[in-house]
DSSP file (Angstrom, degrees, kcal/mol; ACC not computed):
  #  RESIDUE AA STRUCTURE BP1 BP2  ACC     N-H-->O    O-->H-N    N-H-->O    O-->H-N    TCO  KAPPA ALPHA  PHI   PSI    X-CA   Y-CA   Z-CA
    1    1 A X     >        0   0    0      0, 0.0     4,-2.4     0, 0.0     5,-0.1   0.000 360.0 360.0 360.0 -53.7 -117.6    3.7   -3.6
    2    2 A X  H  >  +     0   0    0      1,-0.2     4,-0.6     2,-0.2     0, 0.0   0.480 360.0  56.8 -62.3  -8.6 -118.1    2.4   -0.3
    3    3 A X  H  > S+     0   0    0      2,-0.2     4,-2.5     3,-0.1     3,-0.4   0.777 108.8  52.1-107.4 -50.2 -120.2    5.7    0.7
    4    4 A X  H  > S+     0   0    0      1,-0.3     4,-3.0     2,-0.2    -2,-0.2   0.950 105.9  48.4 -63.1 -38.4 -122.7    4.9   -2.3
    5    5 A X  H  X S+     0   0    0     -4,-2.4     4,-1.1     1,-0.2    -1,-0.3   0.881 106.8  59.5 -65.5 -33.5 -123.4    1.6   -1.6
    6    6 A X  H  X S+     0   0    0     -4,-0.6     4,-1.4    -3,-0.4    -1,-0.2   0.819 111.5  41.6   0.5 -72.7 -124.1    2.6    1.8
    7    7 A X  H  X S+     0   0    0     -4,-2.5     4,-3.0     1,-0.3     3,-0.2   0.902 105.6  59.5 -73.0 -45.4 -126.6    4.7    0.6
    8    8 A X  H  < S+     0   0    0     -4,-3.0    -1,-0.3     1,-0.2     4,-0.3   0.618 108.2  41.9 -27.7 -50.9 -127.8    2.9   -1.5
    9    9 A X  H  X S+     0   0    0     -4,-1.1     4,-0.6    -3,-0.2    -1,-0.2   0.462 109.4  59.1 -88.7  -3.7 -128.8    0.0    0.9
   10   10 A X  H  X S+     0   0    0     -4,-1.4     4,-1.7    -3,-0.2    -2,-0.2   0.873 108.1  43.1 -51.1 -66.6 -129.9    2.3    3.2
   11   11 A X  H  X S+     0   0    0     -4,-3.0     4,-1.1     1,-0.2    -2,-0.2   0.575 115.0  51.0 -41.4 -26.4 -132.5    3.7    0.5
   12   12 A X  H  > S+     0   0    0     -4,-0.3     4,-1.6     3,-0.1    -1,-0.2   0.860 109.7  54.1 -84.2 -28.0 -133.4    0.0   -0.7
   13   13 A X  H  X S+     0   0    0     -4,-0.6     4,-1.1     2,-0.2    -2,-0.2   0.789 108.9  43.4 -72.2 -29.6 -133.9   -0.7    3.0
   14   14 A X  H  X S+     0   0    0     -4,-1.7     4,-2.0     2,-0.2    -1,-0.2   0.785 111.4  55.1 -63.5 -37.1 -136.5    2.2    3.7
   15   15 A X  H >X S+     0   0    0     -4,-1.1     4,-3.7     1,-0.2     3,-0.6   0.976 105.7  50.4 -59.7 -54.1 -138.3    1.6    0.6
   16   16 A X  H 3X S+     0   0    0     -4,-1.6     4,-1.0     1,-0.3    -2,-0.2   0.739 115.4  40.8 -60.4 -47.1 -138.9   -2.0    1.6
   17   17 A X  H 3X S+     0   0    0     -4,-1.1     4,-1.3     2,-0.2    -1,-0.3   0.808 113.3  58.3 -77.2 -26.4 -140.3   -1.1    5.5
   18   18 A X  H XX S+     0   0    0     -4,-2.0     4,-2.6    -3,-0.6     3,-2.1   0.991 110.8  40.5 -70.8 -59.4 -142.2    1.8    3.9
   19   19 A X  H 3X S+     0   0    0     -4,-3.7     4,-1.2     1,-0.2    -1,-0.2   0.755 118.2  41.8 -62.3 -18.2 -143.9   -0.7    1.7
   20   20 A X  H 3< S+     0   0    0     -4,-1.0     4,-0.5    -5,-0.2    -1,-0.2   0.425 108.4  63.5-104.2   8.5 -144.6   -3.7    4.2
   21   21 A X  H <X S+     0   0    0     -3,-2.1     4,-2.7    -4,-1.3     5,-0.3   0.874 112.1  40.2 -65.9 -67.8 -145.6   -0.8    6.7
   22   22 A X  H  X S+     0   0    0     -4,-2.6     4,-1.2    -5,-0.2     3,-0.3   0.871 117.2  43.1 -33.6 -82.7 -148.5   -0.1    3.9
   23   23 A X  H >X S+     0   0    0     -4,-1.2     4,-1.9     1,-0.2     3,-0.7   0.866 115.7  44.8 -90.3 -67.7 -149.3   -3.1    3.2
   24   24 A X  H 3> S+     0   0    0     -4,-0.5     4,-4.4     1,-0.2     5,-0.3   0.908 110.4  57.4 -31.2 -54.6 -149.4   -4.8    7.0
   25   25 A X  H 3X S+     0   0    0     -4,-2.7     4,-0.8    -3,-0.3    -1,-0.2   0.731 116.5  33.7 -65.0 -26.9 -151.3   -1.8    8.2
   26   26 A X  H <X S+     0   0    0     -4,-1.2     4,-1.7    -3,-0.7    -1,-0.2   0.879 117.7  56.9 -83.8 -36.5 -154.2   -2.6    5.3
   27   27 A X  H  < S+     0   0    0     -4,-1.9     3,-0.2     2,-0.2    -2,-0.2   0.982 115.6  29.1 -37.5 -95.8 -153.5   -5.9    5.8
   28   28 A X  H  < S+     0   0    0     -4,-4.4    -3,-0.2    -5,-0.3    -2,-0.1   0.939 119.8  52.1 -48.8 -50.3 -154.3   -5.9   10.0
   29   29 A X  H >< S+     0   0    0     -4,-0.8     3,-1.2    -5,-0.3    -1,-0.2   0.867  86.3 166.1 -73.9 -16.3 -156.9   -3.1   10.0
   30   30 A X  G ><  +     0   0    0     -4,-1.7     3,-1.2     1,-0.2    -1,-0.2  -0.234  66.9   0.3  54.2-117.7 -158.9   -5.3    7.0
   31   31 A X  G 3  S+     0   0    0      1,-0.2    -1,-0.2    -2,-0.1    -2,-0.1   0.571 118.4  78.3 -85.8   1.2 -162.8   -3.8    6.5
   32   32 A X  G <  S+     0   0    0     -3,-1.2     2,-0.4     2,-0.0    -1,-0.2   0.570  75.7  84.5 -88.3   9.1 -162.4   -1.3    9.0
   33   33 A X    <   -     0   0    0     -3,-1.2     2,-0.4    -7,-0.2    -7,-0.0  -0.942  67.5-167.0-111.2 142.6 -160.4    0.7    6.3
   34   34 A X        -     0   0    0     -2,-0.4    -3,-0.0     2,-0.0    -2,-0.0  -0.972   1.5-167.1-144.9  80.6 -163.2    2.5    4.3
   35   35 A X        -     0   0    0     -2,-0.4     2,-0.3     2,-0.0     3,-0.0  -0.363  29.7-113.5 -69.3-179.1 -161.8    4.1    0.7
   36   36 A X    >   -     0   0    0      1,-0.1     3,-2.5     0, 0.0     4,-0.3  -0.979  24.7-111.4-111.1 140.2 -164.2    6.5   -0.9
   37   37 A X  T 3> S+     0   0    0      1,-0.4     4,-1.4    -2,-0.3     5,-0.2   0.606 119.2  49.5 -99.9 -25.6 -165.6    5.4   -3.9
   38   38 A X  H 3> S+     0   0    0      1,-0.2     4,-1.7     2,-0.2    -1,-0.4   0.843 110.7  52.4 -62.8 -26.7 -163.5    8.3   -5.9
   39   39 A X  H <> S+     0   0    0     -3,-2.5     4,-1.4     2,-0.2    -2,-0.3   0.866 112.3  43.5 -86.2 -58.7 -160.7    7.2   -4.1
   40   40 A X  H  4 S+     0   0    0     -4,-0.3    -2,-0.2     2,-0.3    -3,-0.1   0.531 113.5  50.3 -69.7 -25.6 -161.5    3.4   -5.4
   41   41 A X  H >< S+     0   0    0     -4,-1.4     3,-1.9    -5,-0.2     4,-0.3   0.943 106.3  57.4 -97.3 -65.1 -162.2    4.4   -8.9
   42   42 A X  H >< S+     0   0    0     -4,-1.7     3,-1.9     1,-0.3     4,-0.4   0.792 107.7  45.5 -32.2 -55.6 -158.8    6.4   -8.9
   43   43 A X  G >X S+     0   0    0     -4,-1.4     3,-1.2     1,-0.4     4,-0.5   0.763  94.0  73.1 -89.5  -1.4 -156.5    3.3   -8.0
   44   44 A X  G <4 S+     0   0    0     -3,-1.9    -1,-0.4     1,-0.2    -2,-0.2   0.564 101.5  47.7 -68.5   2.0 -158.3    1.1  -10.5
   45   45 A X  G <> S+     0   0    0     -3,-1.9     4,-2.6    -4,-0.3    -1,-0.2   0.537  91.4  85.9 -82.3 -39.2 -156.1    3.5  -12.9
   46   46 A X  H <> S+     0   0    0     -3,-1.2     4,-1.3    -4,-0.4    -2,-0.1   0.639  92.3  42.8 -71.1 -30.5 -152.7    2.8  -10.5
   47   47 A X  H  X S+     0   0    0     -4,-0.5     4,-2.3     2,-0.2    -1,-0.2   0.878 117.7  44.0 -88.4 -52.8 -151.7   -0.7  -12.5
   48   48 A X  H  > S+     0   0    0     -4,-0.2     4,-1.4     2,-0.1    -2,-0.2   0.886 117.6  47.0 -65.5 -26.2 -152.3    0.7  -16.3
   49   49 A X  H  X S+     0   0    0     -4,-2.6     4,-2.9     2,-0.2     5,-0.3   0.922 116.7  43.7 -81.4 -43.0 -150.4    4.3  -15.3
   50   50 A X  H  X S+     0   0    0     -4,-1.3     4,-1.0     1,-0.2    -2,-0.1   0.885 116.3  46.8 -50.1 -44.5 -147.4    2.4  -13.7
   51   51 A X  H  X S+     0   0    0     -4,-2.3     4,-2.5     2,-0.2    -1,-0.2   0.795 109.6  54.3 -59.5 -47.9 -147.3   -0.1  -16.6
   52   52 A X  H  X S+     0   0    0     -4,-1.4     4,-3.2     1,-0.2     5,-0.3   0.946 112.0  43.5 -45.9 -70.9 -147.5    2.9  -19.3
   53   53 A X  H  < S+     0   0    0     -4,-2.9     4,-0.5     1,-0.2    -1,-0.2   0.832 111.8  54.0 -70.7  -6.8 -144.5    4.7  -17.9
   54   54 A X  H  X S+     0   0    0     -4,-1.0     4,-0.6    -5,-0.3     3,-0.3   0.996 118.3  35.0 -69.2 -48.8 -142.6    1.5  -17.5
   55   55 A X  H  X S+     0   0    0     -4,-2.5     4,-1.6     1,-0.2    -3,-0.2   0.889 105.0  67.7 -54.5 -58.6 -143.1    0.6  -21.2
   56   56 A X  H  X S+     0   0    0     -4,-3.2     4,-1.7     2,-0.2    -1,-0.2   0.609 106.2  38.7 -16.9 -45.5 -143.0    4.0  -22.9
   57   57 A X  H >> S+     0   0    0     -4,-0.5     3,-1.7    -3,-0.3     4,-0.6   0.784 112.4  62.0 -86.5-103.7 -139.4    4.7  -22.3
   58   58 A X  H 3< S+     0   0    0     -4,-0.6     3,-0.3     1,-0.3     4,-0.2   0.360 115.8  29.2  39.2 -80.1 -138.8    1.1  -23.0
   59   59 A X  H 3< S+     0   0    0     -4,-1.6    17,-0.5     1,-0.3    -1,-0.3   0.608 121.0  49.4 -86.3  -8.6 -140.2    1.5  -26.4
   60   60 A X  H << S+     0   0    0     -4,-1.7     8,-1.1    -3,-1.7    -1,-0.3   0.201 131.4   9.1 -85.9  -8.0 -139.3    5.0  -27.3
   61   61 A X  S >< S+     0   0    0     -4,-0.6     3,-0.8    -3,-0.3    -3,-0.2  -0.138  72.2 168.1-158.7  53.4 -135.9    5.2  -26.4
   62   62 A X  T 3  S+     0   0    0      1,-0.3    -4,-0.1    -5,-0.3    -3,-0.1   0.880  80.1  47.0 -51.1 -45.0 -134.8    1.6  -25.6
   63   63 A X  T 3  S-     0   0    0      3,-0.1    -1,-0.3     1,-0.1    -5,-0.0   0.962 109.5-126.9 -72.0 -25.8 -130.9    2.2  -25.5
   64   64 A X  S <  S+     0   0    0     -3,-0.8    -2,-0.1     2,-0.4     3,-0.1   0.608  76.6 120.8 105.5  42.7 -131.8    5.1  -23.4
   65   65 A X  S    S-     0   0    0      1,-0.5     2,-0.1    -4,-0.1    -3,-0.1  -0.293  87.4 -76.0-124.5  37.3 -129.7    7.7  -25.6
   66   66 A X  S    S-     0   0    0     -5,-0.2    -1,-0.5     2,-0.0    -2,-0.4  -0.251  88.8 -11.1 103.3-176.5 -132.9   10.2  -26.6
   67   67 A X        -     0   0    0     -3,-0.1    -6,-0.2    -2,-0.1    -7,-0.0  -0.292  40.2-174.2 -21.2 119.1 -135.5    9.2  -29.3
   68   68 A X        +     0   0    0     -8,-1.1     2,-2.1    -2,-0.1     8,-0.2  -0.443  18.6 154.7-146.2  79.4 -135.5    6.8  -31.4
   69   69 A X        +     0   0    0     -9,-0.1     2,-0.3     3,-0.1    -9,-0.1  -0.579  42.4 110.9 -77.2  76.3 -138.7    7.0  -34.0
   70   70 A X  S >  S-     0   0    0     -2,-2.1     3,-1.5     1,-0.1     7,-0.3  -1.000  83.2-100.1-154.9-176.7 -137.6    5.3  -36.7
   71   71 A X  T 3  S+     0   0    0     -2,-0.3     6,-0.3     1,-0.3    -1,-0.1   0.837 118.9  55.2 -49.4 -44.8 -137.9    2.1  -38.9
   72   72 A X  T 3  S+     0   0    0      1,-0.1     2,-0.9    -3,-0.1    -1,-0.3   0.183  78.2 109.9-108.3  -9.2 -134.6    0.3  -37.2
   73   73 A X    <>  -     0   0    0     -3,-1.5     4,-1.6    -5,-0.2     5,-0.2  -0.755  51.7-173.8 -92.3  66.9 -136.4    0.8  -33.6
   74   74 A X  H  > S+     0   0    0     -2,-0.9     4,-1.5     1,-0.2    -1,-0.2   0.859  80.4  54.6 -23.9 -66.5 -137.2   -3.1  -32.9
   75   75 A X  H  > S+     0   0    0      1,-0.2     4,-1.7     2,-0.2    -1,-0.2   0.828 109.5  42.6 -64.6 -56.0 -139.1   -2.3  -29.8
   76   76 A X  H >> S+     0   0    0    -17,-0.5     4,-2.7    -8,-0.2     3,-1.4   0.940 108.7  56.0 -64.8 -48.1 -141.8    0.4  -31.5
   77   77 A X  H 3X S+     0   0    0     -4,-1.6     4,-1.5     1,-0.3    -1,-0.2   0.780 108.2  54.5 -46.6 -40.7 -142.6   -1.5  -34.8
   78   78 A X  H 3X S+     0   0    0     -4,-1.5     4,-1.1    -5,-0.2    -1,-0.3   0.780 104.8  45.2 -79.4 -10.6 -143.5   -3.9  -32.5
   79   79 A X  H XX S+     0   0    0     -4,-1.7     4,-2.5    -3,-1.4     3,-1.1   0.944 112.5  56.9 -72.1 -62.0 -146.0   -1.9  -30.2
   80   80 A X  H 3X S+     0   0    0     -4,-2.7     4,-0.7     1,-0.3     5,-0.4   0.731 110.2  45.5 -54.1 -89.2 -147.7   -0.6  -33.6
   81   81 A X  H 3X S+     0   0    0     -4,-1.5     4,-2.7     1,-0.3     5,-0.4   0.656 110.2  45.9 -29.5 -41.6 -148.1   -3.7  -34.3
   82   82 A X  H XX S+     0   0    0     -4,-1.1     4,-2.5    -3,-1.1     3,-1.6   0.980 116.4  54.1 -65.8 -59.4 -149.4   -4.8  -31.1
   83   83 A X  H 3X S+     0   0    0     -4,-2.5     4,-1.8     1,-0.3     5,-0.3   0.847 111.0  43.0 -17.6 -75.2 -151.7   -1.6  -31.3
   84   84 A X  H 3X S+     0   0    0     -4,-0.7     4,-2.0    -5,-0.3    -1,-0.3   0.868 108.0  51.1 -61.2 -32.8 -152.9   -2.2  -34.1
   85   85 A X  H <X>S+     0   0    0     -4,-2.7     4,-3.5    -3,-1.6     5,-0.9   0.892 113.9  53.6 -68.4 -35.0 -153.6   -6.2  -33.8
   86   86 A X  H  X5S+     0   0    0     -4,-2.5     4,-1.4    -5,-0.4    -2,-0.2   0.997 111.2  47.0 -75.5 -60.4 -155.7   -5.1  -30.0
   87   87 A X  H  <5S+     0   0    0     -4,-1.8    -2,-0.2    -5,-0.2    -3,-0.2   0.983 120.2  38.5 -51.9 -81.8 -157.8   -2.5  -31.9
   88   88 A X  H  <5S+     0   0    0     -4,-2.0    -1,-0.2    -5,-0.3    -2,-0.2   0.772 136.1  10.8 -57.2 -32.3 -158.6   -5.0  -34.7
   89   89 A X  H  <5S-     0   0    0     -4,-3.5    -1,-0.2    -5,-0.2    -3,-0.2   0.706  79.9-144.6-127.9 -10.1 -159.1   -7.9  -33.3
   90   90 A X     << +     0   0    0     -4,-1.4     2,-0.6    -5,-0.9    -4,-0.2   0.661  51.7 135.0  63.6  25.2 -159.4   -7.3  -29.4
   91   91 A X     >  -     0   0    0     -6,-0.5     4,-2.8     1,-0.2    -1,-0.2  -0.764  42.1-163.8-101.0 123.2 -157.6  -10.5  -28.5
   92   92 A X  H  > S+     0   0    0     -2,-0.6     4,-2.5     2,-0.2     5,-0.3   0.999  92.1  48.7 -72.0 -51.2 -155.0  -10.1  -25.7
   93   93 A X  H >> S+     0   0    0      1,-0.2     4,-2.5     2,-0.2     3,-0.7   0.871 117.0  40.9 -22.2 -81.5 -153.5  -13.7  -26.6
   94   94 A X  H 3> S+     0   0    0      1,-0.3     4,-2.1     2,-0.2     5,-0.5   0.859 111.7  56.4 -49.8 -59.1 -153.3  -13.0  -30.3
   95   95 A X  H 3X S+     0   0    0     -4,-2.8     4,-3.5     1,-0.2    -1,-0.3   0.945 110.5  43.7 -51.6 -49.3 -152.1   -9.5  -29.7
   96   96 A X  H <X S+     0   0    0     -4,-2.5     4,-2.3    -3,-0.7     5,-0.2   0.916 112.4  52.8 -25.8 -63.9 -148.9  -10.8  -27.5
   97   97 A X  H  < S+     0   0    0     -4,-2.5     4,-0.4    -5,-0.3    -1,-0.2   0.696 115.6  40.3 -54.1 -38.0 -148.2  -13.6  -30.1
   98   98 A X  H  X S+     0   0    0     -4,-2.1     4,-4.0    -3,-0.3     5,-0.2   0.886 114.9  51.4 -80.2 -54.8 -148.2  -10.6  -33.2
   99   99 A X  H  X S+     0   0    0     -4,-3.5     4,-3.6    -5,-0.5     5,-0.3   0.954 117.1  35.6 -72.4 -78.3 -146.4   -8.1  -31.3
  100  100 A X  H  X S+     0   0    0     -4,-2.3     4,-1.4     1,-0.3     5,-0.2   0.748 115.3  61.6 -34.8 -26.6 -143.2  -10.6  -30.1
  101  101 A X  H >> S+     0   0    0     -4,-0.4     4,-3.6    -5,-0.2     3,-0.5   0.985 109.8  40.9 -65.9 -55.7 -143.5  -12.3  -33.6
  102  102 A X  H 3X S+     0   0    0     -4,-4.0     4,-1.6     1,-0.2     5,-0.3   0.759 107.4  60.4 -62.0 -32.5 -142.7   -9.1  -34.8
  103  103 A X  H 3X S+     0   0    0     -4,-3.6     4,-0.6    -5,-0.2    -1,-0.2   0.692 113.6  30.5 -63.5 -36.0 -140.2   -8.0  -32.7
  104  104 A X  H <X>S+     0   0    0     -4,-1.4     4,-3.0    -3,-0.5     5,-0.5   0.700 111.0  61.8 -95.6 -22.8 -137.9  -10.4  -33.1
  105  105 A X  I  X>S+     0   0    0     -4,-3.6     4,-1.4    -5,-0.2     5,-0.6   0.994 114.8  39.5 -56.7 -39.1 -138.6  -11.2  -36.6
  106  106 A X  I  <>S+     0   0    0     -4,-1.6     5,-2.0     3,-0.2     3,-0.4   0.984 118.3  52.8 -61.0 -67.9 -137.6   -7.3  -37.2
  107  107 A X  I  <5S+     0   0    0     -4,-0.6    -1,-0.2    -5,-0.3    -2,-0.2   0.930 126.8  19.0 -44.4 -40.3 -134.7   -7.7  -34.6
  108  108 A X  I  <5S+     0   0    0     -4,-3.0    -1,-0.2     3,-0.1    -2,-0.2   0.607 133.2  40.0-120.0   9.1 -133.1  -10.7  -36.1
  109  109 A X  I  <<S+     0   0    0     -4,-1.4    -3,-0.2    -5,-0.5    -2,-0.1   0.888 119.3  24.3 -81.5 -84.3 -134.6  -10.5  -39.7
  110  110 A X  I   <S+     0   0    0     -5,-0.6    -4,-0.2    -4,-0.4    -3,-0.2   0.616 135.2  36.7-100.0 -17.4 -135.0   -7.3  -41.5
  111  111 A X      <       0   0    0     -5,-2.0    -1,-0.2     1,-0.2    -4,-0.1   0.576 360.0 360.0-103.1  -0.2 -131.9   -5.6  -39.2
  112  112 A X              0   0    0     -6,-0.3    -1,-0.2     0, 0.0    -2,-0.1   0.460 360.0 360.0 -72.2 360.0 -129.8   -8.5  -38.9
């Protein structure tokens, strides 16, 4: 027990210097760091691909006990929904508003 936690804060602690190592070192050198414009175009991708796998699992398997594609699956009815409300009407607001409406109505509604 004592060995994991260990490790464990040991691991939170590397991540943490690794990332304000990054960040200082862009930070300090400022305009003298020069991406290449493939380079630039690639991390404009880096926020929607992080975001994707965070959600995905999220909404495909939400207790985290395999798949779970079916009507009783709060979390996807409300992403088709959201899907579908961003395709039709292309309002991020509106889309938010639709998808959470739905999500709990379905959560505390039609499974309750």
């Amino acid at each position: 027990m004592t060995g994991d936690i260990l490790t464990n804060t040991i691991m939170i602690l590397g991540m943490a210097a690794v990332t304000v190592f990054v960040k200082a070192a862009l930070f300090v050198l400022g305009d003298r760091v020069v991406f290449p414009p493939l380079l630039k175009q690639a991390l404009g991708f880096v926020p929607v691909t992080v975001l994707t796998a965070i959600i995905v699992p999220m909404i495909l398997s939400p207790h985290g006990e395999g798949l779970e594609l079916n009507w009783r699956n709060p979390q996807l009815v409300g992403a088709i929904v959201a899907i579908l409300v961003c395709v039709a009407t292309g309002r991020q607001l509106l889309t938010i508003v639709a998808a959470l409406a739905t999500f709990f109505v379905w959560q505390l509604g039609v499974l309750a």
